[in-house]
N, C-alpha and C positions, 0 to 999 in steps of 0.2 A: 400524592407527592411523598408524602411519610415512606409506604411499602416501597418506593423506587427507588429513597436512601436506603432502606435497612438491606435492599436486597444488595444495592451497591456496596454497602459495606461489608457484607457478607463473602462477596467474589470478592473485595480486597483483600481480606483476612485470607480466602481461599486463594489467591494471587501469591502472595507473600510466604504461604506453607509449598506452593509447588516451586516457586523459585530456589527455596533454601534444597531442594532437592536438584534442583540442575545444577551446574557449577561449570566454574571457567576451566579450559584443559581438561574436560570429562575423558577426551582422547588420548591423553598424553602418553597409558602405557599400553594399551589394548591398542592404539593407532596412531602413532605419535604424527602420521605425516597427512591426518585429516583435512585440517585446517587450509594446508598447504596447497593439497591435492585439490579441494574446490576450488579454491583460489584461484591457481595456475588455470585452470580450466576455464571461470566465468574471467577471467582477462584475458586466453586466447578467444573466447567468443564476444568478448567485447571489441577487439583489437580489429577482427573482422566487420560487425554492427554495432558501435557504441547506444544501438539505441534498445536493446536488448537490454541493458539496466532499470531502464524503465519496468520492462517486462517483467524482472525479475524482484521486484521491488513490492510489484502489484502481484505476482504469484501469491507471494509472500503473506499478503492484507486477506487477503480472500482465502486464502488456508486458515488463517487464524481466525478471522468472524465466523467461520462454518465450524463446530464444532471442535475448537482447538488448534494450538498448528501443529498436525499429527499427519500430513503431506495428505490426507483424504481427498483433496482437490487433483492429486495427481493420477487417482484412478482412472483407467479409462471404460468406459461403457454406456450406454444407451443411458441409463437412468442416474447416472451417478454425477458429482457434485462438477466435473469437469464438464459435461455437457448439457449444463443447466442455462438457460439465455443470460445472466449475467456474468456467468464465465465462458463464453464462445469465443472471445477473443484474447483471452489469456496466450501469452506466449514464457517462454522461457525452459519449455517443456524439456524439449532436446541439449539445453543446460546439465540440466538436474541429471535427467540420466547416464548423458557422458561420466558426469562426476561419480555417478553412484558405480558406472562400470571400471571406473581407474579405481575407486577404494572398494569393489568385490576381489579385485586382482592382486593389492595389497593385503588387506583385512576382511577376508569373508566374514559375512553378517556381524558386523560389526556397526556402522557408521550406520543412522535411519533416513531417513528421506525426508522427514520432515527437520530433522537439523540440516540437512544438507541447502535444502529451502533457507532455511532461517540464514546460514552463512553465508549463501549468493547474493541474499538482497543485503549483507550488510557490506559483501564487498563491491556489490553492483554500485553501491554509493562511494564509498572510499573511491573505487576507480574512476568517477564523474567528479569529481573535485568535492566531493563532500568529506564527512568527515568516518573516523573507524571510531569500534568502541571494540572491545574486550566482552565476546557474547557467552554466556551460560548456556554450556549443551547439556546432552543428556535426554533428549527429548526422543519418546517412541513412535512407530508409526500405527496408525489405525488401524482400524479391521471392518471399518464403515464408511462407507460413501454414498450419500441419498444426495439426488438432485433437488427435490421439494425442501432440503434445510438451507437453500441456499437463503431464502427469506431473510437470514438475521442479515445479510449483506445492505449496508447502507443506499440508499437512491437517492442521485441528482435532484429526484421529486420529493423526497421528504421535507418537510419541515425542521424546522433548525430543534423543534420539540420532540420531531420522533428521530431525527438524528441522533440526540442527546440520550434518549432512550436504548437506542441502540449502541450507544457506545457506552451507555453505564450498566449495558447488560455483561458486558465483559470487562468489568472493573473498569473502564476509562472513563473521563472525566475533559472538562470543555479546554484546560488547556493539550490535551492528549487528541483530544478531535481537532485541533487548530493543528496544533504539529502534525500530525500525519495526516493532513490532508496532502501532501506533496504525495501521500501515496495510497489516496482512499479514494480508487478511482470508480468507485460504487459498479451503480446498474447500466446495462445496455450494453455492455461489455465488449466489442469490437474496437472500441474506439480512444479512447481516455486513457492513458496510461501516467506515469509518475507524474506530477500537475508543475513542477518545478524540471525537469529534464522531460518533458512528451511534450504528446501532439491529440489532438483531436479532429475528428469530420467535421466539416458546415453541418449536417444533417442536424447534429446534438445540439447546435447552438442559434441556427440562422432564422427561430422562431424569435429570438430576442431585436433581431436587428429590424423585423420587416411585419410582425403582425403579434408583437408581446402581448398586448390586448383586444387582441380578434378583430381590431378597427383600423389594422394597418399601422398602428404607430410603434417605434422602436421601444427599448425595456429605458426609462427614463438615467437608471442608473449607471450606464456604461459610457463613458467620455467620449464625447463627439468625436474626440481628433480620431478615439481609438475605435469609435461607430463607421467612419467613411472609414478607415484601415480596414475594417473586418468584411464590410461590404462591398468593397473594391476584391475581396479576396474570396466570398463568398458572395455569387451575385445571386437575386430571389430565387431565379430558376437555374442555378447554373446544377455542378456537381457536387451532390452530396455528401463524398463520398472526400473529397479533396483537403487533406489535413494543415493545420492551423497550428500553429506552437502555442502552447497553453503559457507558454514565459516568454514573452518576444523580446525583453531585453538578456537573455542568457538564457536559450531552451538547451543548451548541450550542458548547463554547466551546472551542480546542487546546490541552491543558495538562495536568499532572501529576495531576491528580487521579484519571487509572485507573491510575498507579500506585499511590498510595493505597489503592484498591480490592483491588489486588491483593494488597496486602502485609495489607491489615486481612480478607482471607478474602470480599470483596463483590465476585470479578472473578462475570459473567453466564455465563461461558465456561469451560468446562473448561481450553481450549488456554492461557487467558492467565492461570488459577491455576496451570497448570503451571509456570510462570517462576520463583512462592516455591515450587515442592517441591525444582527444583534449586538446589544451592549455588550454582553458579557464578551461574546469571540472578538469582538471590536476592539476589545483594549487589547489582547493579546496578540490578535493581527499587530496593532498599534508597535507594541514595544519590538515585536520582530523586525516589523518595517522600518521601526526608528532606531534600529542600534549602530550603533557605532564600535567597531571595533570594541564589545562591550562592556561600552561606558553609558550607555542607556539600554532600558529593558532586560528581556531576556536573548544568553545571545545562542542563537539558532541550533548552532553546529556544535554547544553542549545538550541543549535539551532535545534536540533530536535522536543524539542514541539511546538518552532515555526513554524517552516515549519507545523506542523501536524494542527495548529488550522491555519493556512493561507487556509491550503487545506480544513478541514472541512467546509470552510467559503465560499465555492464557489457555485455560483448560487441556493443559499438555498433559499427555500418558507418561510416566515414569514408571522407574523398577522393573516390576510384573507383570504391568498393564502395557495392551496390543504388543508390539511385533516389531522383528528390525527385518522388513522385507527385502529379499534378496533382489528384487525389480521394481523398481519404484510405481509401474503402472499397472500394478496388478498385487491383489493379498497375496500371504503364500498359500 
């Protein structure tokens, strides 16, 4: 336990030296119309599929637990971090590129792939009724994409201990796992996108309703009224394949209400019921679920873009290090 603080302190320290190196308006005179230009672009492709914020939310998480968010997940090929099985169903792809072909047109090799990433998922939120912050670019793109590192990628199967693990490998800490779980849509990857605006298969979850403990009985924890809801929707043999809103009181909209869920026994997800079985995620679930216009707790829609620029901030190339690749899916 000792070695898994020091080392956690250690990536803070290293967290907080790479930060003072990004900065807000890194764009402003090399590209002044950066910001913009993604902008403009993930809200006409939202305007088309509003559920492509999701997508790009989860691009986002998964770029940064691999190695940095250094856009390495946007490489494509046979062995690389995009065609690994917990990124197979990644979407948001044909996003990011658009964007990076309108700022080649403006600002050749200017603008990386991996900010450009980082910008979509925070406008992918503003445009879903969440909330905007003010993000630190600056960030390079890789020159590495191994599919076998996808490992440090969180799973639905973990334990709330190797979760915790993994999330203080990259400097975060249990209220940073609580918060972005709206977008730590982990392993198995086709399916789970942002937990607060997505949707998921029966396949991922229809063990809970019909055989949790191999003797046929449902998972004790998940509220009756919302056990015949999810079984009426997912029947034992029906389609697997058939998506479920991971927020059923507001799956289009960014907001507290899968905390809610979670705390009243209706999360869809085993992974994101596990948050009320620990104490520690249980009070922070708690004070999201109970806030009121906040006057209790913590309130959502400020410590979420924290948490979301802690995470963008992790083991990011600056300066001299990697590349501002001219194609986002491919090195130069």
């Amino acid at each position: 336990m000792e070695a898994i603080w020091f080392v956690f302190l250690v990536i803070i320290s290293l967290s907080l030296c790479v930060q003072s190196q990004l900065k807000t308006g890194f764009y402003s005179s090399t590209c002044p119309r950066a910001e913009a230009t993604v902008r403009s672009t993930v809200e006409a492709h939202f305007n088309k599929d509003p559920t492509i914020a999701a997508g790009l939310l989860r691009l986002h998480f998964h770029d940064c637990f691999v190695q940095g968010c250094d856009g390495s997940v946007l490489i494509t090929g046979s062995s690389t971090e995009r065609n690994a099985p917990p990124n197979v169903g990644l979407r948001g792809f044909e996003v990011i590129d658009d964007a990076k072909s309108q700022l080649e047109g403006l600002c050749p090799g200017v603008v990386s792939c991996a900010d450009i990433v980082a910008l979509a998922a925070r406008d992918a939120v503003d445009l879903s009724d969440g909330p905007s912050w003010s993000l630190p670019t600056g960030r390079r793109d890789g020159r590495v994409s191994v599919s076998a590192q996808t490992s440090t990628l969180p799973s639905p199967l973990d334990s709330m201990a190797v979760q915790r693990q993994k999330f203080a490998a990259k400097g975060l800490g249990d209220h940073d796992l609580v918060t972005l779980v709206v977008v730590n849509i982990f392993y198995g990857g086709f399916v789970c996108r942002a937990h607060t605006i997505g949707q998921t298969d029966c396949l991922f979850f229809r063990y809970r309703l019909y055989n949790f403990t191999a003797t046929g009985n449902s998972d004790p924890t998940i509220n009756q009224a919302v056990l015949s809801q999810l079984q009426a929707l997912c029947p034992k043999d029906g389609d697997g394949s058939k998506r479920v809103a991971l927020d059923k009181d507001s799956p289009a909209r960014f907001d507290v209400s899968f905390f809610k869920n979670v705390r009243d026994g209706n999360a869809v997800l085993e992974s994101d019921q596990r948050l009320w079985g620990d104490a520690a995620t249980r009070s922070i679930v708690q004070n999201y679920a109970g806030n009121i216009r906040g006057l209790l707790g913590f309130r959502f829609d400020i410590e979420f873009p924290k948490a979301m620029i802690k995470m963008s901030s992790v083991e990011v190339k600056t300066g001299a290090e990697g590349e501002i690749r001219k194609v986002c899916s491919k090195f130069n």
